[in-house]
N, C-alpha and C positions, 0 to 999 in steps of 0.2 A: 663899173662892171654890173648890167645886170643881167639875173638869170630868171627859170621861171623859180620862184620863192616854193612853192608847196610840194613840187618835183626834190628841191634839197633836202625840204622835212622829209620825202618817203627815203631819200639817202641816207638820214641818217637813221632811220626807224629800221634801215635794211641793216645797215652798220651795225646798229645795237644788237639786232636779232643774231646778227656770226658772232658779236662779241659776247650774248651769252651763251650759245652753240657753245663756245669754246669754253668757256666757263664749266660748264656744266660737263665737259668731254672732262678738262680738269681736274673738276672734283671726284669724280668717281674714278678717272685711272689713275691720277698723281696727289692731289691735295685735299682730303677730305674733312676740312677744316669747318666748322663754323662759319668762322668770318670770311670766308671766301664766298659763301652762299650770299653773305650779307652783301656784296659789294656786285654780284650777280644780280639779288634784287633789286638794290638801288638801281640799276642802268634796266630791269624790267619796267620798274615802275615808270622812268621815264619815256620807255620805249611806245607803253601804254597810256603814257599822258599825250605823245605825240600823235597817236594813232586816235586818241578820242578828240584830241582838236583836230584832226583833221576832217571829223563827223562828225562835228557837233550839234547838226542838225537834227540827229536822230533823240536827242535829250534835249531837256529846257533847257533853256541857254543857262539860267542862273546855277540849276543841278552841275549841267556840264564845266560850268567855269570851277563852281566847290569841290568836284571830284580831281579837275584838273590843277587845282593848283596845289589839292591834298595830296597826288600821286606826286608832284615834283620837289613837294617838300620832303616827303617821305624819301624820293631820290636820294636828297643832298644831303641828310640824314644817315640814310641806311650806308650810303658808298662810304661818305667821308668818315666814318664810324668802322665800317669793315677796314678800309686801306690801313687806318690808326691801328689796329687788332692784328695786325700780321703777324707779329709774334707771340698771338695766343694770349696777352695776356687779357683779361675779362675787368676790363676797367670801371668799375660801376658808377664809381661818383660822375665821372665822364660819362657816363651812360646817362643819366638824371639828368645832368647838364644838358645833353642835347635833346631829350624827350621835352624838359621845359620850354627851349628855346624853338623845338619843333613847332609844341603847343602856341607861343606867343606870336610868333610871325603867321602863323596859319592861323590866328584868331586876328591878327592884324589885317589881314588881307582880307578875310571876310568883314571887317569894319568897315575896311576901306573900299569895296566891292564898286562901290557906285562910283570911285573913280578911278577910272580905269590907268591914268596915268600912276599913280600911287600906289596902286595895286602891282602892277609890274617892279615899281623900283621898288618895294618890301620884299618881291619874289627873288627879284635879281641880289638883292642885298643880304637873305638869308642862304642862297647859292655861296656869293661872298665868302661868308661869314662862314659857315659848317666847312668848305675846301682849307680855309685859310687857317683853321684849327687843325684841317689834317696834316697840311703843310710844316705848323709850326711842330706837332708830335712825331712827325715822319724825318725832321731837321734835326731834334734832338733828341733823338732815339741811342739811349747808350751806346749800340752794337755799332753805329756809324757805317750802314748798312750802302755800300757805292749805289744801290738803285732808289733805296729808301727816302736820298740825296736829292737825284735825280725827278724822283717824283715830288719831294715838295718842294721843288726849284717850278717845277708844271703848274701845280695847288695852286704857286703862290702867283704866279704869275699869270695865269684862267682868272684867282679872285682879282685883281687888282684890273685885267680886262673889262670884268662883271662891273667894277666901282664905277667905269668907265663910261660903260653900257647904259646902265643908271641914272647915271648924270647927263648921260648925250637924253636920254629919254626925257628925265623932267626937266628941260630945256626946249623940248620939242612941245612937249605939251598933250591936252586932247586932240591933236592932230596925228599921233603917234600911231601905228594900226599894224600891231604885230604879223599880219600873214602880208603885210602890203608888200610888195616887191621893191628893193629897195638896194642900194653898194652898203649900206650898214647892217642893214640884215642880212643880205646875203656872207657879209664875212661873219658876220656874228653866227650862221648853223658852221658854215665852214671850218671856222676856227673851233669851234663846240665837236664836231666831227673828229678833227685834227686830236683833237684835248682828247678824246674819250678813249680814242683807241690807242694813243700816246699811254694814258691811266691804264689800262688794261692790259697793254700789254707790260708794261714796265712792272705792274702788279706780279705777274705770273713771272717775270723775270727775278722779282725781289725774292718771291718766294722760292725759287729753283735757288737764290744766293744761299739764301737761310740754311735748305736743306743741303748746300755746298760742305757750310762752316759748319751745322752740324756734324757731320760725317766727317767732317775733318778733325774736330774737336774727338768723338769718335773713338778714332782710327789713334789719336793722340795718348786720349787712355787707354787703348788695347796696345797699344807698344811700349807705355809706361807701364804696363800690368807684366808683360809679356819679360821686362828686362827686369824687375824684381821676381816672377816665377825662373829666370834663368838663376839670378844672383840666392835663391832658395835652394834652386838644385846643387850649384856649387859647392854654398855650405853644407848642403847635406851630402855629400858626395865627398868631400874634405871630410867632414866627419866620420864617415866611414873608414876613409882610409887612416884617417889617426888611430879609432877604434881598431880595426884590425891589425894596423901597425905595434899599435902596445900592447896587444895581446899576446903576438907573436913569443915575446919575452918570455913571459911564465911558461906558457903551453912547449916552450922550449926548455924549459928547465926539468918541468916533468916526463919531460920524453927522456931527457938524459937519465934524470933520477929511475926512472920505469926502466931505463936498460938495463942501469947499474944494477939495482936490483933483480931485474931479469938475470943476469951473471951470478949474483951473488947464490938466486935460490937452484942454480941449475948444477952447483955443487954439492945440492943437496938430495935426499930422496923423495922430497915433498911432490909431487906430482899432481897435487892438486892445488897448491900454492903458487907452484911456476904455470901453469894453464890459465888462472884469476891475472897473476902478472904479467902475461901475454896478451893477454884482454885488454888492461891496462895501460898498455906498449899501445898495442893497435889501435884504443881506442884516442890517446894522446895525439896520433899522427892521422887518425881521420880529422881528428878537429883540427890540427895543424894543417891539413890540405885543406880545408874549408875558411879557414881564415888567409889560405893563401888566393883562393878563387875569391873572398869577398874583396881581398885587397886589391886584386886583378880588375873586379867589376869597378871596385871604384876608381880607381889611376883610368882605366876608358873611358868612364863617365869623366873624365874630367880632361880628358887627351894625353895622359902621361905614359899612359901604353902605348909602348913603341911593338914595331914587328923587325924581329931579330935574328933574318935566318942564319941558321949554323945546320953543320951535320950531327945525325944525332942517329945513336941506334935504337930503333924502333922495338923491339926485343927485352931491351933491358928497361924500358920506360915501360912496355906492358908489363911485365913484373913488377918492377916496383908497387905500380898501382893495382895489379890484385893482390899484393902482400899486405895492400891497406885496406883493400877490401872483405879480405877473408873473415873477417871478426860478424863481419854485415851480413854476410853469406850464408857464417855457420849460425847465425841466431834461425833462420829459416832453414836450416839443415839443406841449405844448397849448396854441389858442390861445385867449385871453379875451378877451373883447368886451363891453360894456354899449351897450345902445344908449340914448341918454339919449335923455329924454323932456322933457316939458312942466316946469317948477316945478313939484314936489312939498315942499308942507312940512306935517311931522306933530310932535305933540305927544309929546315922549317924554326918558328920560333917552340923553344921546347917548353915556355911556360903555357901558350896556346896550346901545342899539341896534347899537355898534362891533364889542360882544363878539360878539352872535349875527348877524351876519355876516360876521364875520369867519373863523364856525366855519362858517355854509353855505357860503362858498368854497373854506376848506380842502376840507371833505368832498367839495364838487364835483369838485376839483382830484386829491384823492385818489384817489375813486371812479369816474376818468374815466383809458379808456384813453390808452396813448400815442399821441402826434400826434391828438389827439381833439380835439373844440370845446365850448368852455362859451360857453354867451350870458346876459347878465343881463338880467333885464327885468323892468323897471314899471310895473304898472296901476293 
């Protein structure tokens, strides 16, 4: 197959230029990472080694060739280095490791300058060499990430092409002439085309995985959180209900005891004795209704509250409960009155009906000045 050979290089120089387009769309709307910058500019630098061999006329040939094979190392450096860093970690001694080895193949290649075959396979050979490292840390990467897989299955498989490349070259010899149009060169951009946009996209794939298992890992501890904050409420919610459950006991004893006594002093002429024991009375059966609503609150809190209609007369439940309210009343010298009406009977559970009147009277009681009047009334 041959093509025209310097048409492919502006292919793939176009190629790099969407693939860092997209890169750089990347970073700023989804990935704002480091090393995704890093793996942007590895594939600039080489976009820019492309573009200066293909004008190389406008520099010395010896400048242009040392800038050119500093930007390609710097490539296969800066990529292989960012793809290894996907998961953020900041690997230093790795870090050293390739700045040495950056340093020793780009001082190789300027040694080796004058020969132009040997120069290429140190280039090709440190390409190799930097992929094949990515390959090996991208393969055994704890998280065993399905694209991380995939990409240094690519790594390794580019390097092992490059060893190939290499070797067909110093075989050929000073007869070699990289822009020469040629079926090896032309697969060799093609396959590098193929490769790169293979790497980059698989890249931005890995990392959309990463942020997957994040967020699923996530969502994992907020539903672990979420079912010890239900199993806290429970207990606290059980707690209550024992609390006001054993309370019930006593607070029942002195309301008895409060009656008896109530009787006992109302055979008497004490008149200010039996008023204090009234007080007493009433006040034993406010806290008895309030230990009866907290015990309500918590049997719902925990779904043990059922709804239980029956008939009930409406009349005698509002009595009751301003007979427990009176004591509240007369501290504010407010006075309470219901005017009873006709038999009214409604269908309903009569511990719910108890509670939410018991709370409109409070609030009446509450929200009404001193020496004020509250009137009950039923329509």
């Amino acid at each position: 197959m041959t093509l025209d050979y310097p048409s492919i290089l502006f292919f793939l120089a176009l190629n790099n230029l969407f693939i860092i387009s997209l890169f750089i769309y990347q970073y700023f709307y989804h990935h704002k990472q480091w090393y995704f910058l890093l793996v942007a500019l590895g594939i600039t630098f080489q976009t820019i080694a492309i573009i200066l061999h293909g004008n190389s006329d406008f520099l010395p040939p010896i400048l242009a060739l040392r800038i050119n094979n500093l930007l390609m190392i710097a490539c296969f450096t800066f990529t292989s280095f960012g793809l290894i860093s996907f998961d953020g970690k900041k690997r230093k001694k790795l870090l050293r490791i390739f700045v040495v080895f950056a340093f020793l193949f780009y001082a190789a290649i300027v040694i080796a300058e004058k020969n132009n075959t040997i120069m290429n396979v140190i280039r090709i050979i440190s390409c190799s060499f930097f992929y094949a490292i990515g390959a090996y840390y991208l393969f055994f990467n704890k998280n065993k990430y399905k694209f991380s897989i995939l990409l240094s299955g690519v790594l390794l498989l580019y390097s092992i092409f490059q060893l190939f490349r290499a070797y067909n070259i110093y075989q050929i010899g000073d007869s070699y002439v990289f822009l020469k149009s040629s079926t090896f060169n032309n697969w060799f951009l093609i396959i590098s085309i193929l490769v790169i946009s293979a790497i980059s996209i698989g890249y931005i794939m890995l990392l959309k995985e990463v942020d997957q298992k994040t967020i699923l890992e996530k969502n994992k501890i907020i539903e672990q959180d979420k079912l010890k904050l239900e199993a806290l409420n429970q207990t606290q919610n059980k707690l209550f209900s024992i609390i006001a459950h054993d309370l019930r006991s006593p607070f029942n004893n002195i309301l008895c005891l409060s009656e008896l006594l109530s009787e006992k002093v109302a055979t008497t002429e004490n008149s200010e004795s039996e008023e204090f024991v009234d007080l007493i009375n009433t006040t034993a059966k406010n806290t008895l209704s309030l230990l009866d609503n907290l015990l309500n609150w918590a049997k719902s809190q925990t779904g043990e509250l059922g709804f239980s209609p029956e008939k009930i007369n409406l009349s005698k439940v509002i009595l009751h409960i301003i007979e427990l309210k009176l004591s509240q009343a007369k501290a504010k010298n407010i006075s309470l009155h219901f005017s009873a009406t006709d038999e009214i009977e409604i269908s309903t559970d009569e511990n719910i009906l108890r509670t939410v009147l018991r709370n409109l009277i409070s609030n009446a009681i509450k929200f009404t000045n001193p020496e004020g009047h509250i009137n009950v009334v039923v329509n």
